[in-house]
ChimeraX commands (.cxc) that place a marker at each C-alpha (Angstrom):
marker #1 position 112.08,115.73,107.17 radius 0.5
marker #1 position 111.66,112.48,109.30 radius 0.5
marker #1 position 113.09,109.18,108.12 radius 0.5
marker #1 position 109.56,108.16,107.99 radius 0.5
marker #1 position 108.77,110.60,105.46 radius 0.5
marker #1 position 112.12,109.82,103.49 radius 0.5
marker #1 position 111.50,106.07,103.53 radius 0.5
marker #1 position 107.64,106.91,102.01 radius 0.5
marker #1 position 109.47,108.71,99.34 radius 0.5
marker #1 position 111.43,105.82,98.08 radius 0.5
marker #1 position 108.60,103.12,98.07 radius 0.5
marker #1 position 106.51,105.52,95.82 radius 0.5
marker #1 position 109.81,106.99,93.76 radius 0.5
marker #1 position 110.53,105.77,90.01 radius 0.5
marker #1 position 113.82,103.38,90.33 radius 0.5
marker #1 position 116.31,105.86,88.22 radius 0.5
marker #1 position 119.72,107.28,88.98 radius 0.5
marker #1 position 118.95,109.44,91.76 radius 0.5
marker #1 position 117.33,106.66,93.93 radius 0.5
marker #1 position 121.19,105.50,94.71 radius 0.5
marker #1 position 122.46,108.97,96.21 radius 0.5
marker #1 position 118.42,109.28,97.78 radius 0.5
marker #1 position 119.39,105.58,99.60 radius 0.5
marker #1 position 122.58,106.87,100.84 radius 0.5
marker #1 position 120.82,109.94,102.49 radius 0.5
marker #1 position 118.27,107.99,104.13 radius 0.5
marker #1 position 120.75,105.53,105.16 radius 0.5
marker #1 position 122.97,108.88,106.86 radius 0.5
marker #1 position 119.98,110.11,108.30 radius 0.5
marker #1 position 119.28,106.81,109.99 radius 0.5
marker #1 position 122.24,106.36,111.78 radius 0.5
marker #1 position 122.46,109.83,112.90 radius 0.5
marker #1 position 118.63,109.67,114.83 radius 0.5
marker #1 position 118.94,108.47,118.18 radius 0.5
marker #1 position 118.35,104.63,118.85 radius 0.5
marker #1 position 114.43,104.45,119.40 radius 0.5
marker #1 position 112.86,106.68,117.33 radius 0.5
marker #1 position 110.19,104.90,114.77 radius 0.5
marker #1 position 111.50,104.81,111.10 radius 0.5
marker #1 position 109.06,102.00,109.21 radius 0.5
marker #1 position 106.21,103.99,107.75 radius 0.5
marker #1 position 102.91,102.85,106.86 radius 0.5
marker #1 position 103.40,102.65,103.38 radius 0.5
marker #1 position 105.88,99.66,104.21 radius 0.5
marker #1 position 102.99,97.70,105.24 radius 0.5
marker #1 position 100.55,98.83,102.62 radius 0.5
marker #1 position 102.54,97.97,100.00 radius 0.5
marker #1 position 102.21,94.14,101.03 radius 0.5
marker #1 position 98.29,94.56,101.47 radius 0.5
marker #1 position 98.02,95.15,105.24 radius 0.5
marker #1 position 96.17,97.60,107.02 radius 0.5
marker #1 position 98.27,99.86,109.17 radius 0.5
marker #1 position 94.95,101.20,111.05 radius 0.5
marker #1 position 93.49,97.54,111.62 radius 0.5
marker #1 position 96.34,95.19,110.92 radius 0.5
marker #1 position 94.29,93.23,109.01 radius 0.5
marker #1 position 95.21,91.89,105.00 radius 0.5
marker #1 position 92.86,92.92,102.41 radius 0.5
marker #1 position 92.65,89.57,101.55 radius 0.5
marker #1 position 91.80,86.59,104.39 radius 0.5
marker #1 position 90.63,83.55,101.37 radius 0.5
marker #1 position 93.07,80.91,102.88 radius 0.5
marker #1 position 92.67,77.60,103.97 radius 0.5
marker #1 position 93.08,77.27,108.06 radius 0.5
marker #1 position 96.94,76.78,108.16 radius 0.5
marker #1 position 97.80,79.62,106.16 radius 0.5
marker #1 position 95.27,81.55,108.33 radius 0.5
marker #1 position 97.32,81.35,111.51 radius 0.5
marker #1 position 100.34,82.08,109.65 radius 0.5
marker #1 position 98.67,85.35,108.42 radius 0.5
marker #1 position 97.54,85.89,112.09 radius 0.5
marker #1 position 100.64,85.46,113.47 radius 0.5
marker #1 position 101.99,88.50,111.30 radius 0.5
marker #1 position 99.23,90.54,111.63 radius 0.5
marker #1 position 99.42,90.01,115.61 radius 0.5
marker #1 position 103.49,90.49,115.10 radius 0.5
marker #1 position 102.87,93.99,113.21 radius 0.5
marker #1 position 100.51,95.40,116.47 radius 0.5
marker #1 position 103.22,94.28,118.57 radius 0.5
marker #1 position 105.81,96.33,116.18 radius 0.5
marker #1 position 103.22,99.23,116.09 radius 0.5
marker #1 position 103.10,99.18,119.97 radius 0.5
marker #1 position 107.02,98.77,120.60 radius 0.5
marker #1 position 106.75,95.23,121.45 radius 0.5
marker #1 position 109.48,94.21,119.47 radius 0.5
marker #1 position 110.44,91.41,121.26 radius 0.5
marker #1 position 107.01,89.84,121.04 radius 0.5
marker #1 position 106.90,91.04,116.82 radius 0.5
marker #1 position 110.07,88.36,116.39 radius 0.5
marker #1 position 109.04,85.50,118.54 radius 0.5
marker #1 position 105.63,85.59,116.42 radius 0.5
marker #1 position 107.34,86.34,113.22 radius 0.5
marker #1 position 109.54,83.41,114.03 radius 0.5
marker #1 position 106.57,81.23,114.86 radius 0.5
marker #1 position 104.86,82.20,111.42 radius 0.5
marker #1 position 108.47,81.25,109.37 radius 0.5
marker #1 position 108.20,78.14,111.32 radius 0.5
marker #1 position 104.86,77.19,109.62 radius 0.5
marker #1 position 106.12,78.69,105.99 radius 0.5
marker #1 position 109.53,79.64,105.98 radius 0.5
marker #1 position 109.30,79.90,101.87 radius 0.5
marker #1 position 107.16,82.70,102.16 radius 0.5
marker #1 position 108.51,86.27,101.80 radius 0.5
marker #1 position 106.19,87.88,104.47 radius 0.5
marker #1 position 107.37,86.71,107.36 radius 0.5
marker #1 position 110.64,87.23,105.84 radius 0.5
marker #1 position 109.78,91.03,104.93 radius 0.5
marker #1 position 108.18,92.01,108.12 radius 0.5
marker #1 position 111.03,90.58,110.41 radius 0.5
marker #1 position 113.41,92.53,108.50 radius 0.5
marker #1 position 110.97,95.98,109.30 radius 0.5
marker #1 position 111.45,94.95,112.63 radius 0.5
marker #1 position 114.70,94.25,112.81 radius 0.5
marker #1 position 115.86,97.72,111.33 radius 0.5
marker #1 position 113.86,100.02,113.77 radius 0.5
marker #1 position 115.74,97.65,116.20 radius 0.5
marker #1 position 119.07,98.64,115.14 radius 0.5
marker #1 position 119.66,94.72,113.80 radius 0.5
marker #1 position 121.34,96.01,110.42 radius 0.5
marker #1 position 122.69,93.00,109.05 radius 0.5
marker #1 position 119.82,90.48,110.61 radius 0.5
marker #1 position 117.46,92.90,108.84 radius 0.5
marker #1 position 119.40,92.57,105.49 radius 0.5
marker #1 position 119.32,88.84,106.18 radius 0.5
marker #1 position 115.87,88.69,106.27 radius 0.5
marker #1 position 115.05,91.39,103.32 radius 0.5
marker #1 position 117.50,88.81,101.50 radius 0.5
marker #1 position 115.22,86.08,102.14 radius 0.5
marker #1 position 112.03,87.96,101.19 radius 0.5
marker #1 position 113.21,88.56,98.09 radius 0.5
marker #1 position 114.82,85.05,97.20 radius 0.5
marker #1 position 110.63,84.09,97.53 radius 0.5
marker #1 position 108.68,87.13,96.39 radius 0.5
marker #1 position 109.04,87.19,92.96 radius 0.5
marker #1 position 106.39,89.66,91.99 radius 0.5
marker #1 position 106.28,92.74,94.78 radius 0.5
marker #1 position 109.63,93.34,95.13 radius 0.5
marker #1 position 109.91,96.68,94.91 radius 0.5
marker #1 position 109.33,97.68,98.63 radius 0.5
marker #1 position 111.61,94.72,99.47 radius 0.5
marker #1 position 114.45,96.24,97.05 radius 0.5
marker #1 position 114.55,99.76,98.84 radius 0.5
marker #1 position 114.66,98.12,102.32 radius 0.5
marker #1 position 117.04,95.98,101.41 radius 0.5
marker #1 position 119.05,98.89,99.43 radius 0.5
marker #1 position 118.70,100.56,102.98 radius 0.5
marker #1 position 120.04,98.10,105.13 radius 0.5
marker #1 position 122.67,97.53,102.91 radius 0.5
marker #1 position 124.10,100.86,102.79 radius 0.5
marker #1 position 123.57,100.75,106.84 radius 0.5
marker #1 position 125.76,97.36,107.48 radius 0.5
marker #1 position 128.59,98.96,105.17 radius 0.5
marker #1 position 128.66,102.27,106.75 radius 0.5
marker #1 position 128.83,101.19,110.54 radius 0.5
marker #1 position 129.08,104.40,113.37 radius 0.5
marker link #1:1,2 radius 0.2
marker link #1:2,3 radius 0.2
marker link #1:3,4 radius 0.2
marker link #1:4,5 radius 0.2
marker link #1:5,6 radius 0.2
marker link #1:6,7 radius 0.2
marker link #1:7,8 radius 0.2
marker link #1:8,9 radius 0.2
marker link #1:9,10 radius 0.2
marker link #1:10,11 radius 0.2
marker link #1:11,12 radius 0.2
marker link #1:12,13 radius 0.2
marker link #1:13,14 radius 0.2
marker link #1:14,15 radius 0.2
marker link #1:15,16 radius 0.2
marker link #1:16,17 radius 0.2
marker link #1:17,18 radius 0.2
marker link #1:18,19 radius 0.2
marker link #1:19,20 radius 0.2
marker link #1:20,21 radius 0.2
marker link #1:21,22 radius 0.2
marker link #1:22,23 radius 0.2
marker link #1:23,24 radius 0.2
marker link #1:24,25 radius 0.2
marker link #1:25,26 radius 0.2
marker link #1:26,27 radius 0.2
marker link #1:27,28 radius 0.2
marker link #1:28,29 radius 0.2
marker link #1:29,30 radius 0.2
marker link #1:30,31 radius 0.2
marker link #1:31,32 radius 0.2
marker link #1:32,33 radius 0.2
marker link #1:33,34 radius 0.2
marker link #1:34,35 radius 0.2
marker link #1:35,36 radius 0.2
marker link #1:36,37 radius 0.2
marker link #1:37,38 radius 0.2
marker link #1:38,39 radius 0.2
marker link #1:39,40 radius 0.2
marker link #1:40,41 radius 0.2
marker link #1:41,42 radius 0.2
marker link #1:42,43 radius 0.2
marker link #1:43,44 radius 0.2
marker link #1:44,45 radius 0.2
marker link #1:45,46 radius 0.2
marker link #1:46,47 radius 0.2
marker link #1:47,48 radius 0.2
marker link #1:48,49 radius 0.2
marker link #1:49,50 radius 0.2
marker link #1:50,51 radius 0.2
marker link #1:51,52 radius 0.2
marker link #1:52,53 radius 0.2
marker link #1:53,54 radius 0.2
marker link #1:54,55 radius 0.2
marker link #1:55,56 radius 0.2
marker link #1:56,57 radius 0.2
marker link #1:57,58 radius 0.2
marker link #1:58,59 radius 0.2
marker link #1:59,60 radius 0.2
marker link #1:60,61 radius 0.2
marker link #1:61,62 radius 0.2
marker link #1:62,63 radius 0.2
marker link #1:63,64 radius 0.2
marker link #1:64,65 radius 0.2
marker link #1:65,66 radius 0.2
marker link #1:66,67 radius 0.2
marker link #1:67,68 radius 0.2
marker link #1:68,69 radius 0.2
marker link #1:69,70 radius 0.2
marker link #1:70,71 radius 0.2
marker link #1:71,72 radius 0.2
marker link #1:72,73 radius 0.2
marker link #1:73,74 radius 0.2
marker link #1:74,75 radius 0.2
marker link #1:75,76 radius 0.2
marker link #1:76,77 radius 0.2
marker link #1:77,78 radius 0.2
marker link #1:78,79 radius 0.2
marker link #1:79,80 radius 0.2
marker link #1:80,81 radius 0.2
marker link #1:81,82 radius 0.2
marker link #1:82,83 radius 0.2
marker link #1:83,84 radius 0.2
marker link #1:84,85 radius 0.2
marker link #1:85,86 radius 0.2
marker link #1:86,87 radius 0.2
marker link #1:87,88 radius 0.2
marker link #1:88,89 radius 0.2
marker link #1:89,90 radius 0.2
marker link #1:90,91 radius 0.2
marker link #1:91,92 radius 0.2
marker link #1:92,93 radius 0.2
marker link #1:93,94 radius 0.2
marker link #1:94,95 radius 0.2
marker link #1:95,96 radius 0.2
marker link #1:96,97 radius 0.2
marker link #1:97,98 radius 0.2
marker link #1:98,99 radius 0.2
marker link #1:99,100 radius 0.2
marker link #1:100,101 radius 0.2
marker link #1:101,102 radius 0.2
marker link #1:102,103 radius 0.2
marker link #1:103,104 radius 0.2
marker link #1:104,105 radius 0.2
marker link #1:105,106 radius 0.2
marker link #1:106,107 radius 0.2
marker link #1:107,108 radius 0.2
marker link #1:108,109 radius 0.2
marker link #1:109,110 radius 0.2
marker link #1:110,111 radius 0.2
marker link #1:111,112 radius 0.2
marker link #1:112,113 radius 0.2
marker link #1:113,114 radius 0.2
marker link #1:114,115 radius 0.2
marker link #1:115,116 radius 0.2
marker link #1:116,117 radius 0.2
marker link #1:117,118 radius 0.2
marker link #1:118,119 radius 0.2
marker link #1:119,120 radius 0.2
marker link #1:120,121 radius 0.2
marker link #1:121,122 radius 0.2
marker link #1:122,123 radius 0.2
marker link #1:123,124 radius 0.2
marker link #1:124,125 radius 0.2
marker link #1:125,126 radius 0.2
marker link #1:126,127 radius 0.2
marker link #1:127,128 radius 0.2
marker link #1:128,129 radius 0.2
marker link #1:129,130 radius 0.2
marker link #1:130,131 radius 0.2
marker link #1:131,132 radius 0.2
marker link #1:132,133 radius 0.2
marker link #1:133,134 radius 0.2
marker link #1:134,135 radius 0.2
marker link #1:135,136 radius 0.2
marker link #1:136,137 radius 0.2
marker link #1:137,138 radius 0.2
marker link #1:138,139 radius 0.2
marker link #1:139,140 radius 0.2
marker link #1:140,141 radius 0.2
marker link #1:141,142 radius 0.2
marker link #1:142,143 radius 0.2
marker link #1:143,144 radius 0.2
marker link #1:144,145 radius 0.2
marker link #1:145,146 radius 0.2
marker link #1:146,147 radius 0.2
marker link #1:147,148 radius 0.2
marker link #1:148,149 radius 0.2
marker link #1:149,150 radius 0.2
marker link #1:150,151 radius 0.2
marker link #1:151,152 radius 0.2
marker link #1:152,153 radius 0.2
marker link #1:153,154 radius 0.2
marker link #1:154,155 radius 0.2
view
């Protein structure tokens, strides 16, 4: 099974005792693939209300400056999608730079970040997301279940 597939799992799984120990596995299997390989499915970015096809939100009723800033992540999750990570953070730091108290930016630097191998930068941002996101949190709670496990259990 990939990670992708294991990682859908847990965003759609019922929060129960067997999450933990499903967590842990994911978190094995991620530091046993080789460095590279794609782990963020798409349900990581449905789950917030972005297209994974179009990279476009469902919803686009903002005023002007919160229009750039959800430009900036849509543009920053095509860079992800094409393995332009680099380009991803500099326009997922530009968007926190406009709203820093918002969890998106927050969230999607943290997808980033893992696939990148940035562990505990990823857990710093998941920890952000969720400190302003009080409603989703879900998706933000496995990812940030997963980097955890990944920072304490270091090659």
């Amino acid at each position: 099974m990939s990670i992708k597939t294991e990682i859908s799992k847990l965003l759609v799984m019922e929060a129960g005792p067997e999450i933990r120990s499903k967590i842990s596995q994911t978190g094995s299997t991620i530091l046993a693939a080789e460095f590279g390989d794609e782990i963020i499915p798409d349900e990581a970015f449905l789950s917030i209300g972005l297209d994974p096809k179009t990279n476009k939100f469902k919803d686009n009723a903002v005023g002007e400056k919160e229009f750039f800033y959800f430009e900036k992540c849509s543009s920053a999750v095509e860079a992800f999608r094409e393995k332009r990570h680099e380009d991803a953070v500099h326009l997922l730091m530009q968007a926190k730079w406009d709203f820093d108290d918002w969890a998106l930016a927050h969230y999607l630097l943290g997808l980033v970040l893992l696939e990148s191998g940035e562990f505990k930068s990823s857990l710093d941002q998941f920890e952000e997301a969720l400190a302003y996101e009080p409603f989703n949190t879900y998706p933000l709670k496995i990812f940030r279940e997963i980097t955890h496990f990944l920072v304490m259990h270091p090659n």
